[in-house]
C-alpha positions in Angstrom: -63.6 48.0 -16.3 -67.4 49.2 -16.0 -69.2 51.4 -18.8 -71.5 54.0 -17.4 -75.2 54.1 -19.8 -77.8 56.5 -20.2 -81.6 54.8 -20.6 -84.3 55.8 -21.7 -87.2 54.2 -20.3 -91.0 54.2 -20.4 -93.6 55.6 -17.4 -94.8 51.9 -17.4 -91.2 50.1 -17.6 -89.9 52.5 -14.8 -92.9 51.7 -12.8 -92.4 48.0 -12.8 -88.6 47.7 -12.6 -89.6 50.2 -9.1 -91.7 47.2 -7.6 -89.6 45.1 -8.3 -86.8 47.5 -6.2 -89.4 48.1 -3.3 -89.7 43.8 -3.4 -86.6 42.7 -3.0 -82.9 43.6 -2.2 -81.5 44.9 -4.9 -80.8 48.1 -7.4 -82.5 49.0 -10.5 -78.9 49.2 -12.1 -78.6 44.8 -11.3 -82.0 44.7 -12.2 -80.9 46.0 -15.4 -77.9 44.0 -15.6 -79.8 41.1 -15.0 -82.2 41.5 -17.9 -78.9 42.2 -20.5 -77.6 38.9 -19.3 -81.0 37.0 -19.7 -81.3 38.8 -23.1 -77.6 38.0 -24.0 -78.4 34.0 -23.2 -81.5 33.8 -25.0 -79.3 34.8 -28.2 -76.7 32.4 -27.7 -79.2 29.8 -27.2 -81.1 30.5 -30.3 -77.8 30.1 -32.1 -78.1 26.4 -31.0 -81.5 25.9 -31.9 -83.0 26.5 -28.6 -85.9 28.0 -27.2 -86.4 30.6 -24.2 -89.5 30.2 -21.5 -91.5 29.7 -18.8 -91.0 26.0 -17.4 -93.8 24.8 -14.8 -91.2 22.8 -12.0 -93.5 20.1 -11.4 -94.7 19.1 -14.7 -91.4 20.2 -16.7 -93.6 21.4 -19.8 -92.4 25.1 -21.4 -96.3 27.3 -20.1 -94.7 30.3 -21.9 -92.5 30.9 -24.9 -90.7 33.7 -25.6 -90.9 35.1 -28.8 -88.9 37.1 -30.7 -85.9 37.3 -28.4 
């Protein structure tokens, strides 16, 4: 079963998400989706104590935290 949403977005938000469209192969709608399930993680992990960032692949250490999430 799928829900259908109305949103409400900023000039600058819309803006982005659209670059990131014109980039790549995809919709803003899984764009969207995308972000929810990031979102919906970073809860679950908090939960358990964890933390949500940016990990440099070579050295392994966090570069960016994300608060608030």
């Amino acid at each position: 079963m799928s829900v259908r949403m109305n949103l409400v977005l900023s000039d600058e938000l819309n803006s982005e998400i659209d670059k990131i469209v014109s980039a790549s192969e995809t919709t803003k709608s899984e764009i969207i989706r995308k972000a929810l399930q990031i979102f919906l993680a970073a809860q679950d992990g908090k939960k358990q104590g964890l933390k949500l960032g940016l990990v440099d692949g070579q050295t392994r250490t966090m570069t960016t935290e994300f608060i608030g999430l």
